[in-house]
N, C-alpha and C positions, 0 to 999 in steps of 0.2 A: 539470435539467442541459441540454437540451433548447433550450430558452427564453434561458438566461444563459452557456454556455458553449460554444466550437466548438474542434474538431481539425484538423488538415492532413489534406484526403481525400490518399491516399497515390496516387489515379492521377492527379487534376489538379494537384496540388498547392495547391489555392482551402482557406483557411479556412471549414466549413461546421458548420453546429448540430450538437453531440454527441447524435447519435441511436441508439438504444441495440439492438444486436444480442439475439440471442436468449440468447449463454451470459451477456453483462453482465446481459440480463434475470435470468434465475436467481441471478445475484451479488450483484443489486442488492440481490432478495427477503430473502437471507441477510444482507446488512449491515441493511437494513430492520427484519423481523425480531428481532432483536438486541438495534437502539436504541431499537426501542418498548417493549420490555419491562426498559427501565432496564438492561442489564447492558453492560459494555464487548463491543466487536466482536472478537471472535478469529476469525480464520479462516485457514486453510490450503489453498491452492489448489496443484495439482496440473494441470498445463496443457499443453497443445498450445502453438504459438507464434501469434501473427500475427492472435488475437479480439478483443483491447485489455483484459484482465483489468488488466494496469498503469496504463494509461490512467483503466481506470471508475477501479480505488481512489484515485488521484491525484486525480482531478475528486469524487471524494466528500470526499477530505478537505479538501481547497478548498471545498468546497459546505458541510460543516460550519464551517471558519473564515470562510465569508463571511456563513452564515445563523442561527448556532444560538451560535456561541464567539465569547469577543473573547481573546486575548492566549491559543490554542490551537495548541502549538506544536509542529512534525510535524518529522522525518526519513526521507529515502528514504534506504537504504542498500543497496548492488547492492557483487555480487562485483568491478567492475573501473570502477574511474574514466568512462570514454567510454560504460559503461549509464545510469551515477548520471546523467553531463549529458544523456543522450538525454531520460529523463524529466524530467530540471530544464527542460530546454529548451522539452517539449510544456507544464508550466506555465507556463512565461511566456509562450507563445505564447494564449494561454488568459486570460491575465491583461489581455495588451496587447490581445482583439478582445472584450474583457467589455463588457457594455453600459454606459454612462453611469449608467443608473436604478442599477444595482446598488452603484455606490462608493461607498463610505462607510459599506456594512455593518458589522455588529459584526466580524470579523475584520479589521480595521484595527490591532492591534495583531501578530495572528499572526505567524510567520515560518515558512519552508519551509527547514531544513538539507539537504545533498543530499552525500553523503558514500560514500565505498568502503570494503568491509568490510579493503581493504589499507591505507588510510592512516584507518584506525577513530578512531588516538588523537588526531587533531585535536577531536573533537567529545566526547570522553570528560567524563563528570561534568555534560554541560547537561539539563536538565528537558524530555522532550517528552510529548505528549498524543496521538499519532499517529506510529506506527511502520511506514510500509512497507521491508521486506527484499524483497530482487528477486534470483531465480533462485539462490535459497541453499542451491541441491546442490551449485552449482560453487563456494562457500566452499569456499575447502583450507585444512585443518591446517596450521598452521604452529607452532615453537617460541616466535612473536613472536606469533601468534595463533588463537585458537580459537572456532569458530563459536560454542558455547558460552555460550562467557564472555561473548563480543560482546554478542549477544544478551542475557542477564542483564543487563549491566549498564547495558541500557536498559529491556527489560521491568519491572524490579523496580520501577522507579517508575512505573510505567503502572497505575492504580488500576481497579478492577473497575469502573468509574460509564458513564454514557451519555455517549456523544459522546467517550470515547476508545476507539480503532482500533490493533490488531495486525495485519496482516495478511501471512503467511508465502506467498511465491510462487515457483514454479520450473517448468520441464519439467523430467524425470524423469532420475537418473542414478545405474541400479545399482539393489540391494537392499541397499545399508548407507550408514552416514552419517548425519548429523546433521538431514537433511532427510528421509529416509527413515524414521528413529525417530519425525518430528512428524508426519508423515500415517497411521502405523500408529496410533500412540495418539489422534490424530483420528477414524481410521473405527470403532476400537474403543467399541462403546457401553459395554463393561463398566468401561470405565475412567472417571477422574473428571477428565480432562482438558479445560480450559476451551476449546479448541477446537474452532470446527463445520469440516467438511471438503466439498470440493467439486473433483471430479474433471473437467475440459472436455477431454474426446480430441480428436480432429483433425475428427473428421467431426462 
């Protein structure tokens, strides 16, 4: 990532190489981890703001449709319209400073859907391979929609195999909720829940 990819430093504002902090370090390991061992990536992250946890997973799944997948196809999905483009937007910023050597990777077919868990039903019923949800505590209930179902009805086709990615991401809010149930049955080793979990506090 390093090598083939850069971010907006947030105090110059200059495009520079994605260099990987200490908690992406630990994130990395657990999506690593994972894919070596042939099983799909689930993970649940539990987060402080401001370390780039959305970032890495974005650039990883980039990194898998540019290096390893062709026709590997992702959805970011975030609680409110203007999170969904903040993350669409560091993709293509990403896209447009990628080096020359790299075009023409096997992900040349991929595509990147980037959608709000409020306007879900535009993207209902398409095939993806890559699933980030972004800060999915502050999904609310509605009569129109439910975290839930949401959810479902993209996981269920997300097969157990290598090189496809779930990954469930929020700072924290409250002790009930739909986001609050996947990180208890995450830390839980007694259970048989296919997610790993990983907590990054503030300090």
């Amino acid at each position: 990532l390093y090598a083939t990819d850069k971010i907006e430093d947030k105090i110059t504002g200059n495009m520079v190489p994605f260099k990987l902090n200490y908690p992406q370090r630990k994130l990395l390991k657990i999506f690593e981890d994972l894919r070596t061992s042939g099983a799909a990536i689930r993970v649940v992250i539990l987060k402080a703001r401001q370390w780039g946890g959305s970032t890495l997973t974005q650039l990883y799944i980039k990194w898998i449709q540019d290096y390893r997948r062709d026709g590997w196809n992702a959805i970011v999905l975030a609680q409110q319209k203007n999170t969904a483009k903040k993350i669409k937007a560091m993709y293509r910023k990403a896209l447009e400073n990628q080096p020359g050597w790299t075009v023409g990777c096997p992900g040349s077919r991929s595509t990147l859907t980037v959608a709000s868990f409020e306007n879900f039903d535009s993207v209902r019923g398409s095939n993806f391979h890559c699933a980030h949800y972004s800060e999915v505590a502050y999904w609310k209930k509605t009569p129109e929609h439910d975290p839930e179902g949401v959810i479902s009805s993209i996981s269920g086709g997300i097969r157990n195999q290598e090189d496809n990615l779930e990954v469930f991401e929020s700072t924290g809010k409250g002790n009930s909720g739909f986001f609050y149930d996947k990180c208890q049955l995450a830390m839980n080793p007694d259970n048989n829940d296919a997610y790993s979990f990983i907590f990054i506090p503030c300090y």
